[in-house]
N, C-alpha and C positions, 0 to 999 in steps of 0.2 A: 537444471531447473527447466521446466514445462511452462509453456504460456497455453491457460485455458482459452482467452479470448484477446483481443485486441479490439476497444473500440475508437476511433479515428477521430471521433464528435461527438462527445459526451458532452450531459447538461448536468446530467445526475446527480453526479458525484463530484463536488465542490464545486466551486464560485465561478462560473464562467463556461467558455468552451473549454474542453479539455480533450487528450488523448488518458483515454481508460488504457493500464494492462493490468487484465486480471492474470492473477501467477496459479499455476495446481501444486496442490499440496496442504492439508488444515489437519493439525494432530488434535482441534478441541472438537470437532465434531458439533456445534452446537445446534440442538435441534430445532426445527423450522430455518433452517439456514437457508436461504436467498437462493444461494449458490455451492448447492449439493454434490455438483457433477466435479466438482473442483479441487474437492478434499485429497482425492486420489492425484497423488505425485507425477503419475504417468501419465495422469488427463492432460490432452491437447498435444503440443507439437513443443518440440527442444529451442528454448530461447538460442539462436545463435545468431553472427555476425548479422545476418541477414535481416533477421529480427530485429537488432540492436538497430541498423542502420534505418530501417521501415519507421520504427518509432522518432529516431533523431529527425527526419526528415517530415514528419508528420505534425511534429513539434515546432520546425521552421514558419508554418503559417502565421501569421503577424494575431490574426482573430483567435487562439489557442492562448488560453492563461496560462496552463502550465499542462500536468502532468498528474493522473492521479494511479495510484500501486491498491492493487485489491487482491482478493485472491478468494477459494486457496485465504494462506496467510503468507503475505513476505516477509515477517518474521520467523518463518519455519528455518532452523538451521542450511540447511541446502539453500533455500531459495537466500538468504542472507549474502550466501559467495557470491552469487552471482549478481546478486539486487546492488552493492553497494558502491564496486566498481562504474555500475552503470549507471547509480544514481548523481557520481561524483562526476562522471561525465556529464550529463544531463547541466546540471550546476555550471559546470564550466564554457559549456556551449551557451546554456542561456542563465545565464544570471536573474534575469529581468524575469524570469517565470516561475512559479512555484511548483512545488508537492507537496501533495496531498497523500497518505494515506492510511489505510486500515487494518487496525489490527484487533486479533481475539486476548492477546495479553494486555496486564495492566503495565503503561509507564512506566511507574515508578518502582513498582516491585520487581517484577520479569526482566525488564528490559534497560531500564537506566542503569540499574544497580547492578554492581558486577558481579556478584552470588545471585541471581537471577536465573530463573530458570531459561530464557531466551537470549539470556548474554553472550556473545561470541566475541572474537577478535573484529566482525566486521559488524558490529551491532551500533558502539557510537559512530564509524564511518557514515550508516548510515542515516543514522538521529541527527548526524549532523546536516544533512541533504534536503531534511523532511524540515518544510513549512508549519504543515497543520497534521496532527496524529489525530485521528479515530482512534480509540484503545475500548478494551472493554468485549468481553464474550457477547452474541448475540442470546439475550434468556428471552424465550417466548412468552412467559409471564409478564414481561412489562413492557413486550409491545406495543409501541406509539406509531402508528403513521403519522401523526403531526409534527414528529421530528425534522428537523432536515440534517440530513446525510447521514443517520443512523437510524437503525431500526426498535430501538428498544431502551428505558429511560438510563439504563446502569451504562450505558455509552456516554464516552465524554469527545468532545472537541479541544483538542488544545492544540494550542498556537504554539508552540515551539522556539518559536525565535524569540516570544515574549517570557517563556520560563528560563531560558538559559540567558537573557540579557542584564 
């Protein structure tokens, strides 16, 4: 897996400070996408230990909520291997902080359900990990900026810990 970006002190995207990792990699392509340079697999630099360690320690700041996974799509099979080990880490070091993140599949179809087209062996690892899911394709026809944290009305926010409790 490629990390496109790393932002350190995000507001943006979810509830608080956060550390952004945007992942590369997007097989939906959706057009007017945010984040174009991303879709390509090989955009940016190879998530490794390094990486891993940069982000855990970015995390440690006491004013950081949590963590939020963009991309790219981290439900793209590839980034999934890599996403969910790191996610459960994440978890385990801070409890007390959440994730956040986003995806171009729907929940319940793609991704919960295990004839889905994004189902993998590491798919619940990592639905397990995720606080709040973004889900939902970006469609330029129903672009809202008055949303917050999504860009277009067929985007949903769910809370996660509140569907599976």
């Amino acid at each position: 897996m490629n990390v496109a970006e790393i932002k350190p002190l995000d507001v943006a995207n979810g509830l608080g400070v956060r550390v952004s990792l945007f992942v590369s990699g997007c097989r939906n392509r959706c057009k007017g996408c945010f984040n174009e340079c991303a879709w390509d697999f090989s955009y940016g630099t190879p998530f490794d230990s390094a990486t891993e360690e940069r982000l855990i320690t970015l995390l440690a700041s006491p004013h950081v909520a949590g963590l939020s996974v963009l991309g790219g799509d981290p439900f793209e099979e590839e980034n999934q291997a890599v996403l969910a080990p790191f996610l459960e880490k994440v978890k385990s070091i801070y409890p007390q902080k959440n994730i956040w993140c986003w995806t171009g599949y729907i929940y319940e179809t793609d991704l919960k359900n295990p004839l889905g087209k994004k189902h993998t062996t590491f798919t619940d690892r990592m639905l397990s990990c995720i606080d709040i899911l973004v889900d939902g394709p970006y469609i330029e026809a129903e672009r809202d900026l008055t949303l917050d944290f999504r860009g277009s009305r067929n985007q949903r926010i769910l809370n996660l810990r509140e569907i599976s409790a």
